[in-house]
C-alpha positions in Angstrom: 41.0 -103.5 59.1 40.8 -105.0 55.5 45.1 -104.1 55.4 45.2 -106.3 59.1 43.5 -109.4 57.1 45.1 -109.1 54.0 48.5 -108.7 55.3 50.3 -105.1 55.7 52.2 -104.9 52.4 49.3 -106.0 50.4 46.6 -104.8 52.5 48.1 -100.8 52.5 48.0 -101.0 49.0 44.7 -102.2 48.7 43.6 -99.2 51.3 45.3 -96.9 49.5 43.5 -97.3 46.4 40.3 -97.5 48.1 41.0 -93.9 49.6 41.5 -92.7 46.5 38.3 -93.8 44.5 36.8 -92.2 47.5 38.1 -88.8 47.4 37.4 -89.0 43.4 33.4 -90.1 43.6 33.1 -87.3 46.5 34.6 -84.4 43.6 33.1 -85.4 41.3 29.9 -84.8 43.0 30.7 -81.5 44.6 31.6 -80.7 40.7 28.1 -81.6 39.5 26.1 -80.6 42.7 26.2 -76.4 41.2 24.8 -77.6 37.7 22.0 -79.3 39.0 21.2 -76.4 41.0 21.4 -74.0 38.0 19.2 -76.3 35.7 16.9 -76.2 38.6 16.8 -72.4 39.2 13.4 -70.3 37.8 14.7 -68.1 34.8 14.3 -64.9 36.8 16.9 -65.3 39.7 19.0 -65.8 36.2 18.6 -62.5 35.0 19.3 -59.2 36.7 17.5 -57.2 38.1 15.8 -54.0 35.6 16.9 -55.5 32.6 13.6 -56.8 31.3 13.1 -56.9 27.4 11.1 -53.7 26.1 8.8 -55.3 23.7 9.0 -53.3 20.2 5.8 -51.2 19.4 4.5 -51.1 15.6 5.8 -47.4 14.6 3.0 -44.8 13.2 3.3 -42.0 10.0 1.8 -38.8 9.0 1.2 -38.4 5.1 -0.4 -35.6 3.2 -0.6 -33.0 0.2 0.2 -29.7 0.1 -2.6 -27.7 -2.5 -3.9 -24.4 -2.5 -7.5 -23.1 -2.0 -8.0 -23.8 -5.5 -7.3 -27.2 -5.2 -3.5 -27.1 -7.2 -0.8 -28.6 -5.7 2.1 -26.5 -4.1 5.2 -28.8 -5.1 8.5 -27.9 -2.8 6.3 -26.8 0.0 8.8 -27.1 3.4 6.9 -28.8 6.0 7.7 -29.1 9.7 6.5 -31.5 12.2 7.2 -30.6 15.9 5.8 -31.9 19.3 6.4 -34.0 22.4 6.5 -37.5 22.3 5.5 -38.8 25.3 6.0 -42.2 24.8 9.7 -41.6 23.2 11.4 -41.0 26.7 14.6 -40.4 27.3 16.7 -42.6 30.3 16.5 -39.3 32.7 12.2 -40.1 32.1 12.2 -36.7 30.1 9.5 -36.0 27.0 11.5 -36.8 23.9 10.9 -33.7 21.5 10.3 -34.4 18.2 11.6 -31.3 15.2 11.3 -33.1 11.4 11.2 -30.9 8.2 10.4 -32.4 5.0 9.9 -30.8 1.4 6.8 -31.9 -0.2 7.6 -33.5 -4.0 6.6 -32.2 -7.3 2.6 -33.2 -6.6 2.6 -31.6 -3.6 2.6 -34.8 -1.3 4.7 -35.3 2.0 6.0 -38.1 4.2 6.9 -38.6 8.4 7.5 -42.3 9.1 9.1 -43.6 12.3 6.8 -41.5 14.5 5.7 -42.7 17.6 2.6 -42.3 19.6 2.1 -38.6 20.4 0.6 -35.2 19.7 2.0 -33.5 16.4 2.2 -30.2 14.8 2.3 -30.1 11.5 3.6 -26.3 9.8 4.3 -24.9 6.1 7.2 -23.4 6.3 7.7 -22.1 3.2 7.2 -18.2 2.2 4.7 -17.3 0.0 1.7 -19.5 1.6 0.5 -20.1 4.6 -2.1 -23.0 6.0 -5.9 -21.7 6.3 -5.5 -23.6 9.7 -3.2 -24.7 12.0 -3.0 -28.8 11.7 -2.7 -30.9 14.9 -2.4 -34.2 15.0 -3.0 -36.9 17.5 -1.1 -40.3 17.1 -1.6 -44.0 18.3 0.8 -46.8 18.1 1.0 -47.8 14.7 -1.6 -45.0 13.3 -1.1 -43.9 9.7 -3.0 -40.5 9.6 -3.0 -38.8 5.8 -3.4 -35.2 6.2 -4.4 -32.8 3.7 -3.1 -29.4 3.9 -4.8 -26.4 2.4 -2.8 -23.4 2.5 -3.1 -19.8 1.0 -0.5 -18.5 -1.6 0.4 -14.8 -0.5 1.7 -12.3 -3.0 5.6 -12.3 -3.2 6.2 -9.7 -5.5 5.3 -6.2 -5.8 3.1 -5.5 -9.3 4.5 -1.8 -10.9 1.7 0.0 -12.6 2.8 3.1 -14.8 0.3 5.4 -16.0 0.5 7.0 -19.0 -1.1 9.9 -19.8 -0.9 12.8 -22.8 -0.2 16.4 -21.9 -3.9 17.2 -22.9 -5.5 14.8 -20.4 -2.7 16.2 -17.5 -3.9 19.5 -18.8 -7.6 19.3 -18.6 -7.5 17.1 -15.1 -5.7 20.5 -13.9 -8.7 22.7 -15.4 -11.2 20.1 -13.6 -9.5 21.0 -10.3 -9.5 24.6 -10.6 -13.4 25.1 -11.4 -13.9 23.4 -8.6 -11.8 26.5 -6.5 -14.6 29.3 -5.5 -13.6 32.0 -2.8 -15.2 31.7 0.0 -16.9 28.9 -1.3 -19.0 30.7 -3.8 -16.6 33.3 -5.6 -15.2 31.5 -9.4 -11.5 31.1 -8.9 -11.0 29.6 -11.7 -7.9 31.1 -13.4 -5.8 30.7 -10.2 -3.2 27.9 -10.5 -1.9 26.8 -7.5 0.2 24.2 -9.6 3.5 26.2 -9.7 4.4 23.8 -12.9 1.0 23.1 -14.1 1.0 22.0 -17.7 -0.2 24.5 -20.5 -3.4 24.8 -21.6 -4.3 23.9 -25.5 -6.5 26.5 -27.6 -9.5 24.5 -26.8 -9.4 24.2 -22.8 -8.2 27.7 -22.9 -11.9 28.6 -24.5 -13.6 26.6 -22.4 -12.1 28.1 -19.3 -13.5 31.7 -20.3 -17.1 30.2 -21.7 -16.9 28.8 -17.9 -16.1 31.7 -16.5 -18.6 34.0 -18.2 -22.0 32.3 -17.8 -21.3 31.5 -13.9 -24.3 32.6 -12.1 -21.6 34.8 -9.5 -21.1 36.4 -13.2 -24.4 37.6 -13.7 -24.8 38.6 -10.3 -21.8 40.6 -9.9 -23.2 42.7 -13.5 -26.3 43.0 -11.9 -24.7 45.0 -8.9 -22.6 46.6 -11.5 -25.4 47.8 -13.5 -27.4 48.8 -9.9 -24.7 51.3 -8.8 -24.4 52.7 -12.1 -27.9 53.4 -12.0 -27.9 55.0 -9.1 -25.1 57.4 -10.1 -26.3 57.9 -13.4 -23.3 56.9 -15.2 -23.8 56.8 -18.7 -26.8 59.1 -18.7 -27.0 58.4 -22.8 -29.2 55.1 -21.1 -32.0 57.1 -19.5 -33.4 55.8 -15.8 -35.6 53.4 -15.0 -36.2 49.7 -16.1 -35.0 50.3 -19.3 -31.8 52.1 -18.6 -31.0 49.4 -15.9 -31.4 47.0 -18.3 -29.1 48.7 -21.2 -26.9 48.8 -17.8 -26.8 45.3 -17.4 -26.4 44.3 -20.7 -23.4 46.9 -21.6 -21.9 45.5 -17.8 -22.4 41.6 -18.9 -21.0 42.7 -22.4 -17.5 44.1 -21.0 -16.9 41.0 -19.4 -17.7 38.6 -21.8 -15.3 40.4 -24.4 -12.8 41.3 -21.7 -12.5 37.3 -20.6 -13.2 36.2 -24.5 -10.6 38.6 -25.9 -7.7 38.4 -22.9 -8.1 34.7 -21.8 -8.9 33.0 -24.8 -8.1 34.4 -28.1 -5.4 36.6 -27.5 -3.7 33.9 -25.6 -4.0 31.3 -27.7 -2.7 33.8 -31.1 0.1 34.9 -28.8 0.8 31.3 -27.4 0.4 32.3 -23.7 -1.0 31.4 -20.1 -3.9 33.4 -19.4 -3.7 32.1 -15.5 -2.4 33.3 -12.4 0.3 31.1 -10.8 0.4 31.4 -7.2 4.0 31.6 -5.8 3.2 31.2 -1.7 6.6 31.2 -0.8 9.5 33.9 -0.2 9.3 37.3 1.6 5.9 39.6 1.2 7.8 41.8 -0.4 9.1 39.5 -3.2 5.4 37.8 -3.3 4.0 41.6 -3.4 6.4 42.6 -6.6 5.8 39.1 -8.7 1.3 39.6 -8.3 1.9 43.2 -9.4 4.3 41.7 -11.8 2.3 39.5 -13.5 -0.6 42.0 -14.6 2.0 42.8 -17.3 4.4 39.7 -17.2 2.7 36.3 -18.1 4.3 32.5 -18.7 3.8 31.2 -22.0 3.2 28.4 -23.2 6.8 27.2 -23.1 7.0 28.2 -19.7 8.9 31.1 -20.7 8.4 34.5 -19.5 7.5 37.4 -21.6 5.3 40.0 -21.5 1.4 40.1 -21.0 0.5 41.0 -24.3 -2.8 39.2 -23.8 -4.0 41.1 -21.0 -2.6 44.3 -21.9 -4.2 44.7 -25.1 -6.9 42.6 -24.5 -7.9 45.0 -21.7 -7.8 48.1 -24.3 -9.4 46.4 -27.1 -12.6 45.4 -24.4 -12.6 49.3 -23.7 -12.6 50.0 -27.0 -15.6 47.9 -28.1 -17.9 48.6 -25.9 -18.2 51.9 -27.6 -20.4 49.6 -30.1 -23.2 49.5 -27.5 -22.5 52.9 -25.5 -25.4 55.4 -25.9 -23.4 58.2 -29.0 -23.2 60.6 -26.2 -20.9 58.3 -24.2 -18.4 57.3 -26.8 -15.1 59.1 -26.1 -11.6 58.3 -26.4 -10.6 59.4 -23.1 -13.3 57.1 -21.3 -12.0 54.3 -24.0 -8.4 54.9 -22.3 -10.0 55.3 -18.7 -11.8 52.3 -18.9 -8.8 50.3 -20.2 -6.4 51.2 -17.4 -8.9 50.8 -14.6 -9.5 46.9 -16.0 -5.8 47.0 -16.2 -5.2 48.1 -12.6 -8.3 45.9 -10.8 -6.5 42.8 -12.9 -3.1 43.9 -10.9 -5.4 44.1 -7.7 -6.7 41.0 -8.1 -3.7 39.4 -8.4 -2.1 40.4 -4.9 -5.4 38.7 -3.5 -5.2 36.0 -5.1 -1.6 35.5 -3.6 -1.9 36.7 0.4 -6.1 35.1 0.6 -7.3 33.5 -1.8 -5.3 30.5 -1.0 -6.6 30.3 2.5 -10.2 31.5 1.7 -10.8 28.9 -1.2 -11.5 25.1 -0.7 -11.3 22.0 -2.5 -7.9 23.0 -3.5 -6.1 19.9 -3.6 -3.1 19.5 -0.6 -0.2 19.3 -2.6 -1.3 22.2 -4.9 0.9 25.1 -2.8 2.8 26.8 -5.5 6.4 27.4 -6.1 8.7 24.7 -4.0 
């Protein structure tokens, strides 16, 4: 219509521009229509969904020192600190686990920072000590627990205690064993060594042994029954009967031993440097066993630990026999008895020996376990 009034050349033109002014005022409106929208939006349809900011939370710490009961500090102690960490998730929703070792500095003291809230264990690791108690800790957000450990050194090294002693001390804790050994419980057994490499005896411990020997009650007793039987069979008549020639009985019985042991087991011996004792073997055939305690009434050990022959008990036994001619009634004092009486304390010696090697072992107590002669 406006082209019809204004004429057709001048009016198209004029519609023309028109038209285009138009079309440009309706984009540009379409082009600022999505802004407005946007500026007028609430911030959430904005963000996406599940991606909401975790807010940060203050992080907590476990401090402590590492001393001993005594109150000194343990420096280079290893600590551990394990546990769950309930609020330390992983994506999958699992229970972070928490493993931290630390080494405590030269005062003892120790550090965890970064922790979250949880439950904590805290360990020594380190060998040579242990904790007195097992530390558990329980952690808020933020917390700063200090923790004193007290933990108990152990013993790392193994102390070495040698114990020296002199031959004489060996020698008379041997002796101290052996008066302990009775037959049957009540029988002396005293020169029996069941120590197949006992150690030798010095002059002393050697007297000692026979002054032990001889005034044992069994001693006494056994003269007593001595002098009895000789009663009754009037043996050495030159004493008479009754209470008088028992008691020349006894005395001449307890006499014969006392110089027999005095003379054999203690002076002779310790003159002749030898081992007045009987070492039990134990071990090999009977036969063998039966030869070396038949042996030894005329083969000894000396005090090397040598063997040579029994000088002590050979002539001691003789030289016993002989004296007690001093105190035999003058009808009773003859060299023939002398010999008899020598021989006879000779062969019982031999006798005594092979019992000492098949019972005396099994029959006496308190000998000690290890004591079981020759190896």
């Amino acid at each position: 219509m406006v082209a019809s009034r204004l004429g057709f050349p001048g009016g198209l033109v004029v519609a023309l521009f028109l038209g285009v002014l138009a079309t440009c005022l309706r984009a540009q409106e379409m082009a600022s229509a999505p802004l407005s929208n946007l500026q007028d939006a609430p911030a959430s349809v904005a963000q996406a969904p599940g991606s909401e900011a975790v807010q940060p939370q203050p992080s907590a710490s476990i401090a402590g020192t590492v001393r001993d009961s005594n109150g000194a500090a343990i420096p280079g102690a290893v600590v551990t600190l394990a546990g769950q960490n309930p609020t330390g998730q992983s994506p999958a929703g699992e229970s972070k686990a928490v493993n931290r070792v630390t080494t405590a500095d030269k005062k003892g003291a120790f550090t965890f920072g970064g922790l979250a809230p949880g439950t904590y264990q805290v360990k020594l690791n380190e060998a040579g000590v242990e904790l007195s108690a097992p530390a558990e800790v329980v952690l808020g957000a933020g917390e700063k627990r200090q923790l004193p450990l007290v933990a108990t050194r152990l013993p790392t090294q193994t102390t070495r205690v040698q114990v020296v002693a002199t031959l004489n001390q060996v020698a008379q804790a041997q002796i101290h064993e052996q008066e302990k050994q009775r037959v049957l419980g009540f029988l002396p057994n005293y020169y029996t060594s069941y120590i197949w490499d006992a150690t030798p005896l010095t002059p002393k411990q050697k007297f000692n042994l026979s002054l032990r020997q001889t005034t044992d009650p069994v001693t006494f007793l056994v003269a007593a029954g001595l002098a009895g039987v000789e009663q009754k069979h009037n043996t050495f008549p030159g004493y008479g009967q009754g209470a008088e020639g028992y008691a020349k009985r006894f005395g001449a019985a307890y006499a014969d031993t006392v110089v027999s042991r005095m003379v054999s087991r203690a002076i002779l011996p310790t003159v002749l440097h030898q081992d007045p004792r009987y070492f039990y073997r134990g071990s090999g055939s009977v036969r063998s066993r039966l030869f070396y305690a038949l042996a030894q009434a005329f083969v000894c050990r000396g005090d090397d630990g040598r063997l040579e022959p029994n000088y002590s008990q050979m002539v001691g036994n003789f030289a016993a026999a002989g004296f007690s001619n001093v105190y035999r009634a003058p009808g009773d004092r003859r060299v023939g008895l002398t010999l008899r009486n020598g021989l006879i304390i000779t062969a019982s010696g031999a006798v005594e020996n092979v019992l000492r090697e098949f019972l005396s072992r099994k029959l006496t107590p308190n000998v000690p376990a290890f004591a079981n002669g020759k190896p």
